[in-house]
C-alpha positions, 0 to 999 in steps of 0.5 A: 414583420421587420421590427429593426426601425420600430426599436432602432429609428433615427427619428421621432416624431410626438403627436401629441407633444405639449408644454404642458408637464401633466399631458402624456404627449410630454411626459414621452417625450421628456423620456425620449430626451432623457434616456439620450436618443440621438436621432431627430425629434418633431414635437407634433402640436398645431398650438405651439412654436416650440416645446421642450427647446425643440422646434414644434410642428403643426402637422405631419405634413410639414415633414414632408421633407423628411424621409419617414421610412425610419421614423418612429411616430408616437400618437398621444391624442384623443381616439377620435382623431388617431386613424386619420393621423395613421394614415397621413403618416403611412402615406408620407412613408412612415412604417412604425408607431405607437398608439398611447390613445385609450377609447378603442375595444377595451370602450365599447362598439365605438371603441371597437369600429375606430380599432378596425379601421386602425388595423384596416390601415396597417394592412393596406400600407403593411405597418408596425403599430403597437397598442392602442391604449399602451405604455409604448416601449423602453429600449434599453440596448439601445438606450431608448424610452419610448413610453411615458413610465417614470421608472428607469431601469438598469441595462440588462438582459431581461425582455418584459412584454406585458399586455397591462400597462399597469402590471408591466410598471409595477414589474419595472418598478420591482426590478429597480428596487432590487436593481435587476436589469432590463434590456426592453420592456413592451406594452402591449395594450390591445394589440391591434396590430403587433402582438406577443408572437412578433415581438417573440420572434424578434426577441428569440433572434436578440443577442441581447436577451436571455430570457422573455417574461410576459403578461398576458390576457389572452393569446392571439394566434395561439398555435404560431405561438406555441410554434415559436415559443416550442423553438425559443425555449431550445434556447432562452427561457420563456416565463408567462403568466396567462390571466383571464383564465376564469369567467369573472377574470375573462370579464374583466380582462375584456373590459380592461383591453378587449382580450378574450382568454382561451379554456384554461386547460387547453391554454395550459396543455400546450404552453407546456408541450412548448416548454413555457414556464407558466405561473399562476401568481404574480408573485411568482414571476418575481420569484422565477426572475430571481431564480434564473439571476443565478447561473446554476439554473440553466443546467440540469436541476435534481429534484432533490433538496438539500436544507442548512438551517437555524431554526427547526419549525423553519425546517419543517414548514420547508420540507412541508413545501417540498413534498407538497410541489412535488420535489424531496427532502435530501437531508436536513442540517439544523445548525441550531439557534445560536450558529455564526456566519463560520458555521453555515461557511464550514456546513455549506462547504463541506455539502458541496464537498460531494460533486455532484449536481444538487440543490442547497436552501439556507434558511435564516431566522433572525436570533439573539446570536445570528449575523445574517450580513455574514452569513450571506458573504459566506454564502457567496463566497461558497458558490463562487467555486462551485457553480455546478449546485444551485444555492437559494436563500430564505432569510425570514426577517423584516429589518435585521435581515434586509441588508444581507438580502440585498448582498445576496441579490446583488451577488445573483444568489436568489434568496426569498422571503418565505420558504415556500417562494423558493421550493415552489419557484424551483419547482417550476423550473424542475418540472419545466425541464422535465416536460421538456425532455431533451431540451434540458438547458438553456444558453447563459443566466440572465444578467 
């Protein structure tokens, strides 16, 4: 499918649109004004003249003078209603939309037939429909906010695609706190027409993006999936996290957006034979984006860990971690309780002194002595000469160890909570490479 006017339109039209601030037709469309769309906008409402400053309509069919062929529509209006106006827009031209509405499989048999005759329609008249029951989609290349999520996020070079309109927000919500960009983010919702295989396609062929991050409740069209997926991984990262994997799971994620799972082992078996990363916690996929922040890992990554800490108990647990995901402890420098920011310098330095290709964790707890602000500007100023090693941080601590988290972040050296975050997100990305065999690197970090 051509997606080029379903992300890039030069006009858009709201049904749905209302005066009113609670009503989800407005909430799109005050994001559409303020993420500065410059195309034309056809607020879509038979009870008003204007909304928002802009002219109302009180059908589609009043645009009859318009040329639709590039022309997103945004349908927010009760499920009953919707078919009829997919098909006044598919017969005046128009091939783009999205469907905000709830009430279709996730709802029951009548839910069910409504979204049939949806896809019915996209079939006769060959359309672009995202959802039903979405979020709609951000566009940040373009500067573009075509959903009703509140959260903005900086431009970057990260593609977050997400079946759940609730799990994508609190991603969002996530990569804004720790001001981590974003270059598109997509609802799926119940993917009745367009689901996670075109949109891959269309992202595998962005110069915008670097890595895809999705997900999932089920997968449609699994081996055109894999296919895809086994040719993007050549050349960006594909990070999944698959749920419904189990029988009160597969329950649930049916009666949130009708998907049915497929048999966990023969799901996971092939996303690796793709070369996915496929994770298991929502909490590793927050761990696995700060990882691939970070230019080093895109290359090849030893299996090996290096360890420079303050705090021994510390160093057992992480070497705890490491034997227990499948990776070894290389060595072990504990700088003792009372080390300053000039001794983890000098130890980082003279680690990296060896050229070779290794993986170094710095591990901090907070003691009477410690300076973990500087500690992290010694970290980076370190890894800026040595881009061939991987460096990670743990910085175990609540306030006392904040800030300097937020300058490690900021400067895309991927520092964690706890040890085990970041031994098992390394991990992941070490056994990635190798069930990928020659395929071992990608193109560039994201940004």
């Amino acid at each position: 499918m051509n997606l080029a006017n379903f992300f890039k339109p030069q006009k858009i039209a709201i049904i749905g649109a209302s005066n009113n601030p609670s009503k989800i037709g407005r909430q799109i469309l005050d994001n559409i004004i303020a993420s500065h769309f410059r195309g034309k906008i056809f607020p879509i409402n038979i009870k008003e003249k204007k909304i928002a400053g802009f002219k109302a309509y009180a059908s589609l069919d009043d645009l009859k003078k318009q040329s639709l062929s590039k022309c997103l529509i945004i349908v927010a209006i009760p499920a009953p209603f919707v078919a009829l106006e997919i098909e006044r827009g598919a017969k005046l031209g128009a091939k783009n939309f999205i469907i905000i509405s709830a009430g279709f499989k996730e709802a029951g048999s009548e839910g069910q037939k409504r979204e049939e005759e949806i896809r019915a329609i996209a079939e006769k008249y060959k359309l672009n429909i995202l959802g039903p029951n979405c979020l709609g989609f951000i566009n940040n290349v373009n500067n573009f906010n075509a959903s009703f999520s509140e959260t903005t996020n900086t431009s970057g070079r990260l593609a977050l695609v997400s079946q759940s309109g609730a799990i994508g927000s609190a991603v969002l919500d996530w990569l804004k706190e720790y001001n981590l960009g974003l270059a598109y983010f997509i609802s799926l919702g119940n993917k009745a027409v367009l689901n996670e295989n075109d949109f891959l396609q269309y992202l595998e062929k962005d110069k915008n993006v670097d890595a895809v991050v999705f997900y999932l409740e089920d997968i449609l069209q699994g081996q055109e999936f894999v296919r895809t997926a086994s040719q993007v991984a050549q050349k960006k990262p594909i990070i999944i996290l698959l749920s419904g994997l189990s029988q009160a799971g597969e329950k649930l994620a049916f009666s949130h957006t009708g998907a049915l799972a497929k048999e966990s082992k023969v799901v996971e078996a092939a996303l690796k034979r793709a070369g996915v990363i496929q994770i298991k916690h929502l909490n590793d996929l927050f761990n696995i984006i700060l990882l691939l922040k970070n230019k080093a890992f895109y290359q090849t990554l030893s299996s090996k860990v290096s360890l420079i800490t303050n705090a021994g108990g510390l160093a057992v647990l992480t070497a705890d971690a490491i034997e227990k995901a499948g990776l070894e402890l290389a060595d072990n420098q504990d700088l003792l309780g009372d080390a300053q920011a000039q001794d983890y310098y000098q130890a980082l330095s003279l680690k990296l002194k060896k050229k070779i290709k290794q993986n170094i964790l710095v591990l901090l707890t907070p003691q009477t002595n410690t300076q973990p602000l500087q500690v992290a500007q010694a970290i980076v100023k370190v890894a800026a000469s040595h881009s061939q090693s991987t460096i990670m941080a743990t910085f175990v601590g609540g306030k006392t160890v904040s800030t300097a988290k937020r300058f490690l972040l900021e400067n895309d050296i991927p520092v964690f909570s706890y040890p085990e975050q970041a031994i098992n997100s390394l991990a992941l990305v070490v056994k990635n490479q190798q069930a990928r065999k020659g395929l071992q690197t990608f193109s560039k970090p994201i940004k």
